[in-house]
N, CA, C and O of each residue as an XYZ file, in Angstrom:
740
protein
N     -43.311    -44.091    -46.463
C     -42.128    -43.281    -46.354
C     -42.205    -42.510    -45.041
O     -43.236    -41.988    -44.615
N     -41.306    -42.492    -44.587
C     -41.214    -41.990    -42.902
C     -40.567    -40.413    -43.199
O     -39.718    -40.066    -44.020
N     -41.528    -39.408    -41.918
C     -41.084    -38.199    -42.399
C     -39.537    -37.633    -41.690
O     -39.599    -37.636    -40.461
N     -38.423    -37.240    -42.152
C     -37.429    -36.748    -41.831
C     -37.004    -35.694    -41.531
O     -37.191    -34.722    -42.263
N     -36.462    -35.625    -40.616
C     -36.232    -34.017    -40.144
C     -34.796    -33.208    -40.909
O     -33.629    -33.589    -41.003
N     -35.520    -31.879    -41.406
C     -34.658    -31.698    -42.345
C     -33.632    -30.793    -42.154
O     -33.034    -30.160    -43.024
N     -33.425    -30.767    -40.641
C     -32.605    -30.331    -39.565
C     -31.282    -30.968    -39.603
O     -31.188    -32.127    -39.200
N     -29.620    -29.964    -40.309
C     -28.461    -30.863    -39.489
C     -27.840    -30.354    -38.755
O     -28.001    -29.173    -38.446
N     -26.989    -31.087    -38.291
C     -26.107    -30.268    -37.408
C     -24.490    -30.959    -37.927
O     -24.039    -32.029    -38.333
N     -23.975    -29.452    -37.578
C     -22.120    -30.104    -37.677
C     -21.788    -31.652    -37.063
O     -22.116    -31.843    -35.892
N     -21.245    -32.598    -37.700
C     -20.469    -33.534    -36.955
C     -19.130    -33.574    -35.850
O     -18.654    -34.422    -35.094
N     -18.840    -32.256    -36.189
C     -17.600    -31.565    -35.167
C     -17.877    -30.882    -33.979
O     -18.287    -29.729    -33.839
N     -17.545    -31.922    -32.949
C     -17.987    -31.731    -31.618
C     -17.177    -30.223    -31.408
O     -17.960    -29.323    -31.104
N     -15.813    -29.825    -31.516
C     -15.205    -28.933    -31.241
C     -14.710    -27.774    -32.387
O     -14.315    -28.367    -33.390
N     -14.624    -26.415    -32.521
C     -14.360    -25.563    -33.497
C     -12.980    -25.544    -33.845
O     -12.280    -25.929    -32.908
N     -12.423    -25.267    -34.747
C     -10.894    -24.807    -35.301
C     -10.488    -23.817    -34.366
O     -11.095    -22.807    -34.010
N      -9.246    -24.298    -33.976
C      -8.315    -23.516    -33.086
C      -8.460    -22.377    -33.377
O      -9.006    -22.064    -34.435
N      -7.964    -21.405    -32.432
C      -8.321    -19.693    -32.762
C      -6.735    -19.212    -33.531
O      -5.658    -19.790    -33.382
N      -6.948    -18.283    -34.164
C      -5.499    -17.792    -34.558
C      -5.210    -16.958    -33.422
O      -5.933    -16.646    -32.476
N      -3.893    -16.621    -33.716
C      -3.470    -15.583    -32.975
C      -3.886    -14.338    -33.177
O      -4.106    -13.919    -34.313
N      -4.024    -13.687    -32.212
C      -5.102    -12.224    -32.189
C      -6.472    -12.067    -32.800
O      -6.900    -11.018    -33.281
N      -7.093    -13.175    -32.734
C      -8.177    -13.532    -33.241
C      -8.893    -12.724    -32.566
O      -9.387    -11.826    -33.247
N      -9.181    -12.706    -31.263
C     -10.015    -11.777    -30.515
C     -10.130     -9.984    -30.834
O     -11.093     -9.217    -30.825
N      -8.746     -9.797    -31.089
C      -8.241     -8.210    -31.797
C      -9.264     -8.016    -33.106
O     -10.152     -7.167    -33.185
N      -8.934     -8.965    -34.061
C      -9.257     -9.008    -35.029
C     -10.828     -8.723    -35.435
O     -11.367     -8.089    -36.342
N     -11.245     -9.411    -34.446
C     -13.011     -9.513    -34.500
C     -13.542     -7.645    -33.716
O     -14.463     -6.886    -34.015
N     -12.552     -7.558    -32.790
C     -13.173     -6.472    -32.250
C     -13.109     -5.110    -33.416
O     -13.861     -4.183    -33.714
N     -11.748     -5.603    -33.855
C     -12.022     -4.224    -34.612
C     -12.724     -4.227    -36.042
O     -12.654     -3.207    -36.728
N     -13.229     -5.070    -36.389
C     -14.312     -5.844    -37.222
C     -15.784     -4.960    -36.619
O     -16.600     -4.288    -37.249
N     -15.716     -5.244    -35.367
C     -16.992     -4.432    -34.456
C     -17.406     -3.344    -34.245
O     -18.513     -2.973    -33.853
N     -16.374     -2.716    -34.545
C     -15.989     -1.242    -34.372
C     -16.310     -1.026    -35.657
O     -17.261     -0.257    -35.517
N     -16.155     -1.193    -36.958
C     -16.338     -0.900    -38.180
C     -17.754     -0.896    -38.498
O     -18.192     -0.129    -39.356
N     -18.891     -2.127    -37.530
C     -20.081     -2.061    -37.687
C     -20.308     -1.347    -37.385
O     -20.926     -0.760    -38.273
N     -20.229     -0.484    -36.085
C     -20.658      0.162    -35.244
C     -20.743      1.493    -36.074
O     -21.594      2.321    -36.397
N     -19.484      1.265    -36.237
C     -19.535      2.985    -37.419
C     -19.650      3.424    -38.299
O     -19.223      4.484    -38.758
N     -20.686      2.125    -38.951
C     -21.291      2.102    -40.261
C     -22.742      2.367    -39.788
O     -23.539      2.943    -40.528
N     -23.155      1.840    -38.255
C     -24.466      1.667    -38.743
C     -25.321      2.734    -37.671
O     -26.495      2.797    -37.305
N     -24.043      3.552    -37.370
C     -24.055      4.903    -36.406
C     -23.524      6.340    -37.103
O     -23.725      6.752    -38.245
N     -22.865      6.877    -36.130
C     -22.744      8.186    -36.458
C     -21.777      8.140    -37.723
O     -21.647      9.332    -38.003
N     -21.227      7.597    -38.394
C     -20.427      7.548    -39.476
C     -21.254      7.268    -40.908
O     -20.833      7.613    -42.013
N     -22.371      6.653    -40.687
C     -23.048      6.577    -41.738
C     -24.051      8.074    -42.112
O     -24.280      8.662    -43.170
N     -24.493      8.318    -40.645
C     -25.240      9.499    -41.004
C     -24.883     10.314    -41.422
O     -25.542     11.040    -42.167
N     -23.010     10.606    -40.903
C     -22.490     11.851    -41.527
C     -22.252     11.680    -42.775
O     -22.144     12.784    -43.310
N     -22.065     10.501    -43.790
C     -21.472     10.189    -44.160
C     -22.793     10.658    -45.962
O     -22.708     11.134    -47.094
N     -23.871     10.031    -44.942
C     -25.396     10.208    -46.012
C     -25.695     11.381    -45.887
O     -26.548     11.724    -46.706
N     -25.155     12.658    -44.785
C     -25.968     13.840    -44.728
C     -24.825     14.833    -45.987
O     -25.197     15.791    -46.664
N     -23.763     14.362    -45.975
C     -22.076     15.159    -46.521
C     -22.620     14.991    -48.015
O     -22.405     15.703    -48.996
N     -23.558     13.578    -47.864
C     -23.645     13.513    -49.877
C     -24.588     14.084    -50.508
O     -24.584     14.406    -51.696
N     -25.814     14.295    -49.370
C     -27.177     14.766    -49.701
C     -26.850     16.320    -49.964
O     -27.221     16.785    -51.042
N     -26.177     17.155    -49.046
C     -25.744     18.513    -49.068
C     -25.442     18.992    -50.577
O     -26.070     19.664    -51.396
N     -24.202     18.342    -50.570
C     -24.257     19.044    -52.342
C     -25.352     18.410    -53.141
O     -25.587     18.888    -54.251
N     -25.765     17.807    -52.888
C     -26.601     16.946    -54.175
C     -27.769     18.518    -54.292
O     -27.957     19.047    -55.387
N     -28.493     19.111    -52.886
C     -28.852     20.280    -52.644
C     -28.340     21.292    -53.612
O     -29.046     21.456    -54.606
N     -27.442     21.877    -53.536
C     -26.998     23.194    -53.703
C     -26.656     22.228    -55.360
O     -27.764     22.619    -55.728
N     -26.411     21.823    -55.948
C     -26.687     21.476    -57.778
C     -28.240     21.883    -57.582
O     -28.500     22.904    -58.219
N     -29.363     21.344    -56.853
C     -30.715     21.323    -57.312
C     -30.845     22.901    -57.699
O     -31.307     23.334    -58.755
N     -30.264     23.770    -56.455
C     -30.390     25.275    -56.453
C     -29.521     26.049    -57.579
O     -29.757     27.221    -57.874
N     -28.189     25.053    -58.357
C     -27.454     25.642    -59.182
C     -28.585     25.088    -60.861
O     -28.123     25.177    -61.998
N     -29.281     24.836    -60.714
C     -29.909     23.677    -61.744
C     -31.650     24.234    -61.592
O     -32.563     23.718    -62.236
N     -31.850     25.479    -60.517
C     -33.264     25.868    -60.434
C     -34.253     24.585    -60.429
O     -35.248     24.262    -61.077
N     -33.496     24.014    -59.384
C     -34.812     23.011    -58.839
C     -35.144     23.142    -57.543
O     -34.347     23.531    -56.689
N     -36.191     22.865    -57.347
C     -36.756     23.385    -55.606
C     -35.972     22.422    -54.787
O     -36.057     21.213    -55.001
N     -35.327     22.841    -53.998
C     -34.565     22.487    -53.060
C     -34.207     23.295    -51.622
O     -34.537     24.452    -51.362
N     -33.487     22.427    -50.808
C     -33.718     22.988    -49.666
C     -32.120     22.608    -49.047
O     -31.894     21.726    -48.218
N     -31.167     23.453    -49.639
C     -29.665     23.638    -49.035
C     -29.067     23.624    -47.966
O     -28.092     23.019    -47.521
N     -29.955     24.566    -47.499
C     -29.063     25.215    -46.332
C     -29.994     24.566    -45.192
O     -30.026     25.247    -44.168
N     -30.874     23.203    -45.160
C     -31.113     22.087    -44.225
C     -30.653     20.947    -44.203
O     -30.596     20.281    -43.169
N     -30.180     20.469    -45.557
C     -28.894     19.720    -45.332
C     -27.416     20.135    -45.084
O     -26.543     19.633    -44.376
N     -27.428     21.347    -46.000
C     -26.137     21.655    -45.314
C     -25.901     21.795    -43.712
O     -24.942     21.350    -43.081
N     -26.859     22.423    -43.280
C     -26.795     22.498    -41.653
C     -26.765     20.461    -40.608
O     -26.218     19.809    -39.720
N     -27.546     20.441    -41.401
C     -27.209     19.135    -40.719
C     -26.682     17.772    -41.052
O     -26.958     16.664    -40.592
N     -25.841     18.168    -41.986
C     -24.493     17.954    -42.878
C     -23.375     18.492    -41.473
O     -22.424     17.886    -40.978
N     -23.715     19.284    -41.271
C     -22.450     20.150    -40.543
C     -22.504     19.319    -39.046
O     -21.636     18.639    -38.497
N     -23.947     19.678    -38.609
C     -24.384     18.842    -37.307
C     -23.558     17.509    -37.045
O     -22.715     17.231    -36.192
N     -24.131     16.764    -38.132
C     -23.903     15.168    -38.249
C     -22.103     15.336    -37.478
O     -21.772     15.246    -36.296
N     -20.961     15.693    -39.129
C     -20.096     15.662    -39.000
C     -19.529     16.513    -37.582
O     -18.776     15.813    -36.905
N     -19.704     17.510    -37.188
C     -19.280     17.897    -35.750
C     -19.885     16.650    -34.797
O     -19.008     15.883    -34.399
N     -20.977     16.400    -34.460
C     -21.024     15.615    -33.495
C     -19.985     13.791    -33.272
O     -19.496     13.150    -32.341
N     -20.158     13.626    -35.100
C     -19.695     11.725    -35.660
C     -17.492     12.248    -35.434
O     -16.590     11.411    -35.480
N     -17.314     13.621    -35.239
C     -15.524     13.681    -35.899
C     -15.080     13.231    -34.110
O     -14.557     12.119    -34.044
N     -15.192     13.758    -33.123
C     -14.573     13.118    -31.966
C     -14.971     11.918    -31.692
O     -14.204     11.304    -30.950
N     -16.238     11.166    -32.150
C     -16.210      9.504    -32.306
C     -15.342      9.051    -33.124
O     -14.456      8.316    -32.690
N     -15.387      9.317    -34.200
C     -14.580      8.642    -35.345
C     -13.452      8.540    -34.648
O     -13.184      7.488    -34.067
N     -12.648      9.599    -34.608
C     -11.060     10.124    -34.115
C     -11.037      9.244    -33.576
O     -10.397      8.308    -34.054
N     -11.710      9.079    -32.320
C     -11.437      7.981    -31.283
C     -11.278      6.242    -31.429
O     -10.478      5.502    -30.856
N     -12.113      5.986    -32.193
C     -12.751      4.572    -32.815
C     -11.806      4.166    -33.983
O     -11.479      3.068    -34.432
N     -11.465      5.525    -34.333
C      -9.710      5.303    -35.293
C      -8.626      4.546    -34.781
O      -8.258      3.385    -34.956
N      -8.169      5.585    -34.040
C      -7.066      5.329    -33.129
C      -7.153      4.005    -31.795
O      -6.210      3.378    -31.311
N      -8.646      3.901    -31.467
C      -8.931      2.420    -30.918
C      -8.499      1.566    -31.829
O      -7.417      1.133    -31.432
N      -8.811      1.060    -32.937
C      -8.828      0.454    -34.124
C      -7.655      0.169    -34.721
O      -7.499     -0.949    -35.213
N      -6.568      1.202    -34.780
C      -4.726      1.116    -34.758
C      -4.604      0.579    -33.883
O      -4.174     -0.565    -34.026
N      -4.885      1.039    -32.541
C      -4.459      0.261    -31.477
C      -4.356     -1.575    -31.627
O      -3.466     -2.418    -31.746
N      -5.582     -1.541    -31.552
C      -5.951     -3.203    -32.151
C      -5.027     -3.344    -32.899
O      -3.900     -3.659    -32.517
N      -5.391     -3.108    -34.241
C      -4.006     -3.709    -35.094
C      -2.717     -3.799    -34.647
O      -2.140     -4.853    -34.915
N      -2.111     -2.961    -34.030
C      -0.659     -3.336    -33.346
C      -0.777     -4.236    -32.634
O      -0.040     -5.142    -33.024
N      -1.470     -4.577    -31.524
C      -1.867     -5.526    -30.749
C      -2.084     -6.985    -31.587
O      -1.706     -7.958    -30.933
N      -2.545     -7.244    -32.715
C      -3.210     -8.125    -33.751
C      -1.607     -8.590    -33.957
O      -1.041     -9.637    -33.644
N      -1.183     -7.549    -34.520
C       0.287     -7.749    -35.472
C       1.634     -8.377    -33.943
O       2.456     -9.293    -33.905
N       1.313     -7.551    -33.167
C       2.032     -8.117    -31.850
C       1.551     -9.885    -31.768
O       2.147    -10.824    -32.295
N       0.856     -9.910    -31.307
C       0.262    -11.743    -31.144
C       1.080    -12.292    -32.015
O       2.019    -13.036    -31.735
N       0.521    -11.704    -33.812
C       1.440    -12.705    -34.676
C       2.248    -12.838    -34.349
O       2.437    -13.850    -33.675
N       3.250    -11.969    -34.573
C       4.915    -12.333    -34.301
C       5.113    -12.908    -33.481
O       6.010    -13.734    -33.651
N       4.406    -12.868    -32.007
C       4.742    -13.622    -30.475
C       4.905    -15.283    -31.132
O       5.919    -15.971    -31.010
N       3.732    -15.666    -31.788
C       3.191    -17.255    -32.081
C       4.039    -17.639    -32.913
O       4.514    -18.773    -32.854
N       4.396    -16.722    -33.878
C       5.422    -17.431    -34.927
C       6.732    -17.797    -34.094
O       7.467    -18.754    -34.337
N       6.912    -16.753    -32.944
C       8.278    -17.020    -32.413
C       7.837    -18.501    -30.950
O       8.565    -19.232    -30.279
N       6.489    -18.346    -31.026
C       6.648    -19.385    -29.969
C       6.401    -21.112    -30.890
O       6.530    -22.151    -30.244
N       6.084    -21.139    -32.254
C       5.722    -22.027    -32.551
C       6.897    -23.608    -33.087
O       6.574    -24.738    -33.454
N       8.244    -22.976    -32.898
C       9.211    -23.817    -32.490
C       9.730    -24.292    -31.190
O      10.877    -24.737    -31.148
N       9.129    -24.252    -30.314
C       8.239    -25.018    -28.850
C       7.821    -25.838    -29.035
O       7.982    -26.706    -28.177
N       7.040    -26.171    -30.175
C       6.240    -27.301    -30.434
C       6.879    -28.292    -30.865
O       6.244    -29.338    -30.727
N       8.445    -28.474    -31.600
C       8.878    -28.932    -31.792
C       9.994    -29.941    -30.329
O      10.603    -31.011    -30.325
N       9.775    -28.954    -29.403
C      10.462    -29.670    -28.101
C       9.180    -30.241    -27.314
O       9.408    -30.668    -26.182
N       8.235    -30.281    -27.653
C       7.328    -31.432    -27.040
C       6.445    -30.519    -26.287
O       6.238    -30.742    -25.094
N       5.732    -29.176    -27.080
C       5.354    -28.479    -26.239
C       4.327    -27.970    -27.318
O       4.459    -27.613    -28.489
N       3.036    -28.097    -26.294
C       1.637    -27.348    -27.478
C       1.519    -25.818    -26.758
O       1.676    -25.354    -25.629
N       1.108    -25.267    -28.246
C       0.858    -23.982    -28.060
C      -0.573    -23.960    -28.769
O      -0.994    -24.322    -29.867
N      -1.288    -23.191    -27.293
C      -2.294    -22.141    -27.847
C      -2.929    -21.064    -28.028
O      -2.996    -20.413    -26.986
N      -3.624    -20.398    -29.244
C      -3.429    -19.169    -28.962
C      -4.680    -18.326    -29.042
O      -5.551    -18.941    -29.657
N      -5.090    -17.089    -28.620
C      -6.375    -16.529    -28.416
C      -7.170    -17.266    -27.723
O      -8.261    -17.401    -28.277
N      -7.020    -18.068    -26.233
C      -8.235    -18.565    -25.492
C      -9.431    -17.297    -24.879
O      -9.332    -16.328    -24.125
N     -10.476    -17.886    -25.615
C     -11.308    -17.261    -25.341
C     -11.514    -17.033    -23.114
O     -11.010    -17.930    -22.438
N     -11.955    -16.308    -22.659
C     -12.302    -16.431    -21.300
C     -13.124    -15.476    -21.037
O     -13.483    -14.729    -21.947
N     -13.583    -15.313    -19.743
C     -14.578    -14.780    -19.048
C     -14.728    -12.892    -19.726
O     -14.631    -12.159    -18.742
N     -14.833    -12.431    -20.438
C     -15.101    -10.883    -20.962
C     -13.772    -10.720    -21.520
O     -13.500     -9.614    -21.988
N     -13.043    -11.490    -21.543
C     -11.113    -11.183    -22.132
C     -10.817    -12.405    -22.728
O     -11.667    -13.295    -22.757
N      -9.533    -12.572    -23.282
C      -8.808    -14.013    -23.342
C      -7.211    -13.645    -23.293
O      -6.627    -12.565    -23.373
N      -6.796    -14.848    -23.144
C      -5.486    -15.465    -23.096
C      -5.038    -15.580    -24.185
O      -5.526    -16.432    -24.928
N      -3.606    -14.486    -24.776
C      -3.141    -14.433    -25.895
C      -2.029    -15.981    -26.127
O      -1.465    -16.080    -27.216
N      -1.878    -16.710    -25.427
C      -0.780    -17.563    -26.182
C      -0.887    -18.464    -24.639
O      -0.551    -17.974    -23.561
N      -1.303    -19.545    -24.776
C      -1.201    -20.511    -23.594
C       0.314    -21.736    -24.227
O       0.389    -22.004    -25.426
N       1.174    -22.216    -23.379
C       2.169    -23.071    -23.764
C       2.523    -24.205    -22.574
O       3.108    -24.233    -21.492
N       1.872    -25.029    -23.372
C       1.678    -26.510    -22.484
C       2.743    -27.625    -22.425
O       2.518    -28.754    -22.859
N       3.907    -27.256    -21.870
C       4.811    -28.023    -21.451
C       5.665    -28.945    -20.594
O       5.497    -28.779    -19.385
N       6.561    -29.901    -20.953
C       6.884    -31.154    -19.227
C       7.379    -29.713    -18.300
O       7.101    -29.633    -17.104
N       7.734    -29.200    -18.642
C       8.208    -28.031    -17.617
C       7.298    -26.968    -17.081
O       7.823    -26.082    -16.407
N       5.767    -26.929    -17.326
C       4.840    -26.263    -16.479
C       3.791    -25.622    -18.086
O       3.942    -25.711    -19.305
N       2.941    -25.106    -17.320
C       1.784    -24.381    -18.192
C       1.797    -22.896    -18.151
O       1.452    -22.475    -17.047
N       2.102    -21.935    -19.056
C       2.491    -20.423    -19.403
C       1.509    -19.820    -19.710
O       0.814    -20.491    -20.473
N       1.052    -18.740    -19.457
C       0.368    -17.944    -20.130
C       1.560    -16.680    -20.546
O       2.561    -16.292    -19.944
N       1.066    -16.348    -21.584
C       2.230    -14.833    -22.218
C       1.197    -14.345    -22.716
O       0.433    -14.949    -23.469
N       1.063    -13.003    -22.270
C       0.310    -12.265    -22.034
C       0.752    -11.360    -23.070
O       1.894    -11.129    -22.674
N       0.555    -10.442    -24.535
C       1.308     -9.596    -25.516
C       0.988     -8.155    -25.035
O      -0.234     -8.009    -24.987
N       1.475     -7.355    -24.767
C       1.772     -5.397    -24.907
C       2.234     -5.590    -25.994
O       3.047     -6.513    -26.043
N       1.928     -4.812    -27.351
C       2.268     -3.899    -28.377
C       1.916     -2.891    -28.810
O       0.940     -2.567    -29.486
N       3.693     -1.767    -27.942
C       3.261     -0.742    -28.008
C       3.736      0.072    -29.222
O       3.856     -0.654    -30.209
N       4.040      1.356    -29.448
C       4.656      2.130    -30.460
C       5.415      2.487    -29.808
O       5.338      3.279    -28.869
N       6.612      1.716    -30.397
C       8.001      2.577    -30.072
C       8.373      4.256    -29.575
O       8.375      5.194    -30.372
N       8.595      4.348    -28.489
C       8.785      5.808    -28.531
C       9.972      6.733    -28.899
O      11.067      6.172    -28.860
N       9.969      7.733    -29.166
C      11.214      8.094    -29.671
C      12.143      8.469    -29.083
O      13.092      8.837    -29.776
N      12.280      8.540    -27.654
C      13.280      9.416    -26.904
C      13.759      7.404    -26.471
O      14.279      6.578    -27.222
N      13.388      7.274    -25.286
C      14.076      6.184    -24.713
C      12.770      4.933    -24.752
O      11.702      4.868    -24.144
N      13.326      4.153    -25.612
C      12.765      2.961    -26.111
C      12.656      1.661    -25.182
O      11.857      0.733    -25.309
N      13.740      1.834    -24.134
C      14.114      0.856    -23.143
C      13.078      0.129    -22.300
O      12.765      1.009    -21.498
N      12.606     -0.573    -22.101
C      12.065     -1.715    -21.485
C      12.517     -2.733    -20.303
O      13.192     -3.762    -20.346
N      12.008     -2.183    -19.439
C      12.974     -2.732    -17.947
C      12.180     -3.321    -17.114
O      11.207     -2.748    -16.624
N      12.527     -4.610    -16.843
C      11.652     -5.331    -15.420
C      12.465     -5.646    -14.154
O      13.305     -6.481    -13.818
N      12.028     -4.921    -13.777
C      12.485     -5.165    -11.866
C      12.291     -6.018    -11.126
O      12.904     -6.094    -10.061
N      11.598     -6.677    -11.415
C      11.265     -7.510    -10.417
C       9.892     -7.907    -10.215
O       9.469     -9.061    -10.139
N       9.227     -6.803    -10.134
C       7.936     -6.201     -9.773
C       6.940     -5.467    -10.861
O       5.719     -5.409    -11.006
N       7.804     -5.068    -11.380
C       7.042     -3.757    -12.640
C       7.480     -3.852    -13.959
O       8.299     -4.739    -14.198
N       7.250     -3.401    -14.526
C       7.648     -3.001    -15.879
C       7.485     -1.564    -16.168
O       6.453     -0.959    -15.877
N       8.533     -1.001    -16.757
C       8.960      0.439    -16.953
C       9.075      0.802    -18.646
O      10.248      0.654    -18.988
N       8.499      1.086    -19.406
C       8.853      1.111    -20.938
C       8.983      3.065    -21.338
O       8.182      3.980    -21.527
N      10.423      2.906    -21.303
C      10.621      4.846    -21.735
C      10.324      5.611    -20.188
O      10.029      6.798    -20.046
N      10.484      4.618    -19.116
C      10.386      5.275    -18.123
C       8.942      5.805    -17.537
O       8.739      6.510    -16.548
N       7.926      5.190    -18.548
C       6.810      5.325    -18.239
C       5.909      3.834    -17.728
O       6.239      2.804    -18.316
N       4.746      3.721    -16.610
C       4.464      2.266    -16.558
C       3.398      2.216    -17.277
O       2.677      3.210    -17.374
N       3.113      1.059    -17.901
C       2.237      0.903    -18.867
C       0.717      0.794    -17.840
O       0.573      0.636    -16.628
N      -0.258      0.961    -18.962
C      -1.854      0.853    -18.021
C      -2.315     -0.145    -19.340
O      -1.873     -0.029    -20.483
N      -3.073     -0.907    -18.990
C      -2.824     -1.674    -17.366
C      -1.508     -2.119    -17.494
O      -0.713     -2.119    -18.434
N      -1.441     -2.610    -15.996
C      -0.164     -3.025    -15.582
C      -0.233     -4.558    -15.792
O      -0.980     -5.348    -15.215
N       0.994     -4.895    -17.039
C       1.198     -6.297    -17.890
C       1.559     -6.957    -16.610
O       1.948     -8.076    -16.944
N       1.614     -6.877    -15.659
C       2.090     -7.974    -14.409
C       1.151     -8.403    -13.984
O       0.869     -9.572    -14.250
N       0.352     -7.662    -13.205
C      -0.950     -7.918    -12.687
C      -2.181     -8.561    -13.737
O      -3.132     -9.213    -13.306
N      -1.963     -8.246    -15.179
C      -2.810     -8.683    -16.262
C      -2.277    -10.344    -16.696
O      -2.898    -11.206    -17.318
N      -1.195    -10.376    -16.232
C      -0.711    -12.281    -16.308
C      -1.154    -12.505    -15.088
O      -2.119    -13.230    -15.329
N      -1.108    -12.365    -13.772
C      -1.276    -12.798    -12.979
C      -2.969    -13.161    -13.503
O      -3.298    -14.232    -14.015
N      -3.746    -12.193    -13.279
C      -4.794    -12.580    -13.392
C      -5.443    -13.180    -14.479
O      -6.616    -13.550    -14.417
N      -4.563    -13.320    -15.711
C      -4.496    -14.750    -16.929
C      -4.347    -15.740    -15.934
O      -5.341    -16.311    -15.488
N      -3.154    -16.014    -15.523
C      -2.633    -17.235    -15.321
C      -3.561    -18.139    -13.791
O      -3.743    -19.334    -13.559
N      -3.919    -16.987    -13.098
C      -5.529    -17.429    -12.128
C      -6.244    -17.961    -12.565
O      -6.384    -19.169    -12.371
N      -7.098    -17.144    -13.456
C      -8.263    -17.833    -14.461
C      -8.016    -18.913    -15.164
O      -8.902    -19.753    -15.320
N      -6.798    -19.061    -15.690
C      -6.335    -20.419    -16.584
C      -6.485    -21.609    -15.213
O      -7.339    -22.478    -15.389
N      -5.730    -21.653    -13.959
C      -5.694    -22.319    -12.824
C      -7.260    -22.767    -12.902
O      -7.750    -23.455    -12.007
């Protein structure tokens, strides 16, 4: 009997297409580790240990309160302007996530005029939200999804820029296709 290696590997030279906002999706997936296995956990283990303290002291058991409570307090002051931030990063994403969808659903009757769409290409530290491969040339569409603002909602391209509420967006969605549609080249 001959010995076999009990080693396999996939038969699929290539992976399943990416979804749309796939890249969004994972990051803020990342962010959730991060703040589980950082300052969100500690505050999170020091907030439970604290009272568990002050019962030992309501219950006359030797305990030591007012060192978890203190760094109960520590934890949470130092972990609340991360969090805040890593929050609102994290919404961000999701609008961005939820933006892609809708883009793909609206680009995926394209495909029906003889035109492939793809979406989330991975690339060099970024990717390409929606590539569209058609007899009439190769696209990159690049997604902004922002939050509506409440005074003037308007969205204007000149030529040159883009203006949304009279404010220009950062980064600047022009220069961020251009330099998609380079890298795709």
């Amino acid at each position: 009997m001959s010995a076999r290696s009990t080693e396999t590997r996939s038969p699929l030279k290539l992976g399943p297409l990416r979804a749309p906002g796939q890249w969004l999706d994972e990051r803020r997936g990342q962010l959730l580790d991060q703040w589980s296995e950082g300052y969100g956990l500690a505050a999170a283990c020091l907030a439970f240990f604290a009272p568990m303290e002050w019962v030992g002291i309501w219950t006359n058991g030797p305990q030591m309160p007012w060192l978890f409570t203190a760094a109960a307090v520590a934890a949470i002051v130092l972990a609340a302007p991360r969090l805040r931030r890593i929050g609102e990063y994290r919404r961000r994403l999701k609008l961005g996530s939820e933006g892609e969808k809708v883009v793909a659903e609206r680009l995926e009757p394209l495909r029906a005029l003889g035109a492939e769409v793809i979406h989330d290409v991975p690339a060099d530290h970024f990717n390409l939200d929606h590539v569209v491969i058609s007899p009439h040339g190769i696209f990159v569409i690049e997604i902004k999804t922002l939050s509506k603002p409440r005074d003037n909602p308007m969205v204007v391209y000149d030529g040159a820029q883009v203006v949304i509420g009279g404010m220009h967006p950062s980064p600047d969605p022009i220069a961020q296709a251009k330099r998609s549609a380079q890298w795709l080249h």
